[in-house]
N, C-alpha and C positions, 0 to 999 in steps of 0.2 A: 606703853604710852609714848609717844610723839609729841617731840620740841615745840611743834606747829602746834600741838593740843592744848598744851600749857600757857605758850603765849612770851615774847621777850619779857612785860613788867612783871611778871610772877615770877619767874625764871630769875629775873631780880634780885625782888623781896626776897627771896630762897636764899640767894647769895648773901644778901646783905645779915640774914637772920645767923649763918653761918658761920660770918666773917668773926664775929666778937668786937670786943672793945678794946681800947688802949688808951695810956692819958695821955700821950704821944699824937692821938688823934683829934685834933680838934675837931675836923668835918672831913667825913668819906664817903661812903658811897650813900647815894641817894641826894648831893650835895651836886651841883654845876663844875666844883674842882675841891680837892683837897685841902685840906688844911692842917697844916701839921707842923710839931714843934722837932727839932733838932739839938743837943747839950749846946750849949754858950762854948765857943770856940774850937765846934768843931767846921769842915768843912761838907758839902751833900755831896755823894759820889753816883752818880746815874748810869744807867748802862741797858740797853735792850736788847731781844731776841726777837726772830719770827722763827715759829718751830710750822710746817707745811706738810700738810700729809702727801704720802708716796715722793716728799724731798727727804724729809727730818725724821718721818715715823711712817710705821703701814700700823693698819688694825690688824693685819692677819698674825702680827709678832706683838702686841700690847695690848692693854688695853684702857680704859678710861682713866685711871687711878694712877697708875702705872706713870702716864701718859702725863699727867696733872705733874708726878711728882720731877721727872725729867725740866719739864716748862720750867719750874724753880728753880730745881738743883745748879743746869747751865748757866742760870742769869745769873744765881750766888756767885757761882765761880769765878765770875768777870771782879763782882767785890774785893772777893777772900784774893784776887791776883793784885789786888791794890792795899789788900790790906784793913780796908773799910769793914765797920759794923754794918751788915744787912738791919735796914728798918721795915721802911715798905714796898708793896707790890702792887703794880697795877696789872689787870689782867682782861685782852684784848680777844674775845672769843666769836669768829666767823664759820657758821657750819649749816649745813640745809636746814631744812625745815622740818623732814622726813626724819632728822636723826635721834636714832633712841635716846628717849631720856636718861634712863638708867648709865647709859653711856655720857651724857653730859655730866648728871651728878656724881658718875664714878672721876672725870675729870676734877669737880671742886672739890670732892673730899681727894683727892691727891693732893691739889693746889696747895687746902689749906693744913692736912700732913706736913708737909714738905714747910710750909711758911712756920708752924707750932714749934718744930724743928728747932727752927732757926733763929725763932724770936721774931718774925716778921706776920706784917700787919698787912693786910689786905684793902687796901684803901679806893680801890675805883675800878675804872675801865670800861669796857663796852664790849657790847654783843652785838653781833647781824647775823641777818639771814641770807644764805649763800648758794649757789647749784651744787659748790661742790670745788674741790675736797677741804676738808676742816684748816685752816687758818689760826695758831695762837699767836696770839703778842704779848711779849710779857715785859714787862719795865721794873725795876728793881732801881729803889734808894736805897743810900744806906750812909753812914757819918763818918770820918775817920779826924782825929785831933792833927789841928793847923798842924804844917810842917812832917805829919806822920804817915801820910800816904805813900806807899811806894809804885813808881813808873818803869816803864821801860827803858830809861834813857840812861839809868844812872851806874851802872855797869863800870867795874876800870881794867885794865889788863892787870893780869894776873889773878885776880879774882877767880876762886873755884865756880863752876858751874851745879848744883846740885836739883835734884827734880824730887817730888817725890810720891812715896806710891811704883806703880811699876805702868810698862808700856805697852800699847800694842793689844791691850786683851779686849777694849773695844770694837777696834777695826778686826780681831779676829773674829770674834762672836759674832758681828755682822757679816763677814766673809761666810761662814758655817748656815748665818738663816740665809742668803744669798741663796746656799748651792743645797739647800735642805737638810742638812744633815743635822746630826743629834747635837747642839750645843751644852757645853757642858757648864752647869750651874754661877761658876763667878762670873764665865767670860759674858752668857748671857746678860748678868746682875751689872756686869761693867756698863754694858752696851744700853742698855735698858732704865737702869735706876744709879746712876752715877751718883756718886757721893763729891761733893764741894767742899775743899778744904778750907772753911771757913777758919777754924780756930789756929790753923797754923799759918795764914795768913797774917791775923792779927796780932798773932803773936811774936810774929819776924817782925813786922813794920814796927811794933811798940815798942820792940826791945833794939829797933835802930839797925837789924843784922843783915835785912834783903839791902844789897846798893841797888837791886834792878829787878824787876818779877814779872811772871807772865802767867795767865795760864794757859793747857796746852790741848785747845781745843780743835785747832787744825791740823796738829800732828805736830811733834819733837823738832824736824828741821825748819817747817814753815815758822814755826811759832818762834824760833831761837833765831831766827835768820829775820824774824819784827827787831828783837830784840837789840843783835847787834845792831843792825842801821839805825837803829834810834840810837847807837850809842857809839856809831862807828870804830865796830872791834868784828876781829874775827874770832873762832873758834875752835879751840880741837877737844872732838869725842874722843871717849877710850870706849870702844866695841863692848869689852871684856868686863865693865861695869855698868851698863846699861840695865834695871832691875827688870829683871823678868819673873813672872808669874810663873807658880810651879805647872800650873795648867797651857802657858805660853809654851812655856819652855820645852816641854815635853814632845811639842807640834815641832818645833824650831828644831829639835835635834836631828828630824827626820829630814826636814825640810827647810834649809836655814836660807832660801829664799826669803823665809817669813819676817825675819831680819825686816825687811822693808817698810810690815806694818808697825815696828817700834820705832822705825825713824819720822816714817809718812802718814801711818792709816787715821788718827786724828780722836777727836773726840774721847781721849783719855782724862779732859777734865782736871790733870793734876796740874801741882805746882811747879815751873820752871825759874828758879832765882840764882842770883850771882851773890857770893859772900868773898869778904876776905878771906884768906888764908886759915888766918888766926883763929878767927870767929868761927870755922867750921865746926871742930866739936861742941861748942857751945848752941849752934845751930842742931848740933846730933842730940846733945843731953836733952833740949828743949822739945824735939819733934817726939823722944822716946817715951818721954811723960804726957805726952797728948796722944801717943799709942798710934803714930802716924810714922813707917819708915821713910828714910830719905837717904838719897844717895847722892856720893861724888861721880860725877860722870866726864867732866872735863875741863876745862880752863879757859879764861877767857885772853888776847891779845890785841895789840894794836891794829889796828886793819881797817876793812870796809864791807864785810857781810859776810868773810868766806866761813864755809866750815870746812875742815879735816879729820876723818874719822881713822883713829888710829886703830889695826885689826890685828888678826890674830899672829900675822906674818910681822907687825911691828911696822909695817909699812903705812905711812899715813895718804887716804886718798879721799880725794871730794867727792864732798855728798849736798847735792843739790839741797838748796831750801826750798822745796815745794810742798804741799799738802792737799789739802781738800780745796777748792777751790771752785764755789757757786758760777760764774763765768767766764771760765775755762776747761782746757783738758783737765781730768785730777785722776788722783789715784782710787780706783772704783766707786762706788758709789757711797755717799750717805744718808738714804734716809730716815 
């Protein structure tokens, strides 16, 4: 069956029958706008994506489900890098006429996977009809207590650098369906079904431990190189700590060009924060009880955006903050 067959109001109702209830929801969909309560002193934390076909994703490597659950997982992560509780989602879906439904419904049940997940409530959005090619929008609220959100700006020198999770298995796994080759199981699941570190977001911000956080959607330099200028500090890597996947790593020893997709290739999704000193292993006990590695990878200083990646020679050399980058040259492609 066909999208056109069905009709946008039905297509709707479906949604709406879907979505569930919350007492958090006063009025959602099927409503003009939302209406929704928030805990008494906390603040709303917003954030949006467009996810674009043959930009963001192909069909020939996903699929509807698959595809729903990514749309989520990215916007969380914008949260979990502040620190915020995910509440709600709004969800902006532009796609022919002609497109299978099967294919649309495998997108909502991803949607609403991904939101059940998380504790998030499905509250609005809109559908059209398109030539082509599929178009999401997805909007994401979520709460975090006055004074408890963590930014990018709050960074001080000397402050460890720590990330967590590991890097690069993203941009390789899309490197591999790129050039056709066999992609092997995580690096796909990196690329495809990213995981948002929600709980270790909240869990830094609550306990006061991030001074500065980001997540690392453009890639480890791009995204470190927001950081510092919002905090005017430079940076130095240590090479030799950078966490790498045993599946990464394995490519990298052959080939340690690949080196490049753990500083640039982007869309790894994880957490990049600055902690005191002090605070680090308290930062370790905490991430190891939520079953989430993390790693010291460098230090922050007084400065204005640089970074220095210290290698294996002990020699420290600059490493451009650049990354993915929608209107410019970037480093291969993302879709």
């Amino acid at each position: 069956m066909r999208l056109g067959e069905l009709g946008e109001f039905k297509l709707i109702d479906r949604i709406k029958q879907q979505a569930g209830l919350n007492p958090d929801v006063i009025r959602g969909i099927g409503d003009d706008a939302a209406e929704l309560k928030i805990p008494a002193g906390h603040h709303l934390l917003t954030s949006t994506d467009l996810l674009i076909e043959e930009v963001h994703f192909r069909f020939a490597w996903t699929d509807g489900e698959r595809l729903g659950r990514k749309a989520v997982a990215v916007n969380l992560s914008d949260l979990a890098a502040m620190g915020a509780t995910p509440r709600f989602l709004y969800l902006g879906l532009s796609c022919p006429a002609d497109s299978e439904l099967e294919r649309v419904e495998g997108l909502l049940r991803g949607v609403l996977a991904e939101c059940e997940r998380f504790g998030v409530s499905l509250v609005g959005g809109d559908t059209c009809c398109s030539p082509g090619p599929w178009i999401l929008s997805v909007v994401v609220e979520g709460s975090a207590p006055d004074g408890r959100s963590v930014g990018r700006n709050g960074g001080r020198p000397d402050d460890l650098l720590m990330v967590s999770g590991t890097l690069g298995d993203s941009a390789l796994g899309l490197s591999l369906l790129q050039k056709g080759k066999v992609v092997p199981p995580l690096l796909l699941q990196r690329h495809l079904a990213p995981t948002p570190r929600v709980a270790l977001g909240q869990a830094l911000a609550s306990a006061g431990l991030a001074s500065a956080m980001i997540d690392i959607s453009d890639g480890l330099a791009a995204d470190l190189g927001h950081l510092l200028r919002a905090g005017r500090l430079d940076a130095e890597l240590d090479l030799a700590s950078l966490p790498l996947s045993t599946e990464f790593a394995g490519q990298y020893r052959s080939n340690p060009s690949l080196i490049d997709l753990a500083l640039h290739g982007g869309e790894d999704y994880e957490l990049l924060f600055s902690v005191a000193e002090d605070a680090a292993p308290t930062v370790e006990r905490l991430a190891a009880e939520l079953a989430v590695p993390v790693s010291r990878i460098g230090r922050l200083k007084a400065g204005s955006g640089a970074i220095d990646l210290r290698e294996a020679d002990g020699q420290l050399h600059p490493v451009t903050a650049d990354g993915f980058d929608h209107f410019a040259s970037r480093v291969g492609d993302q879709p």
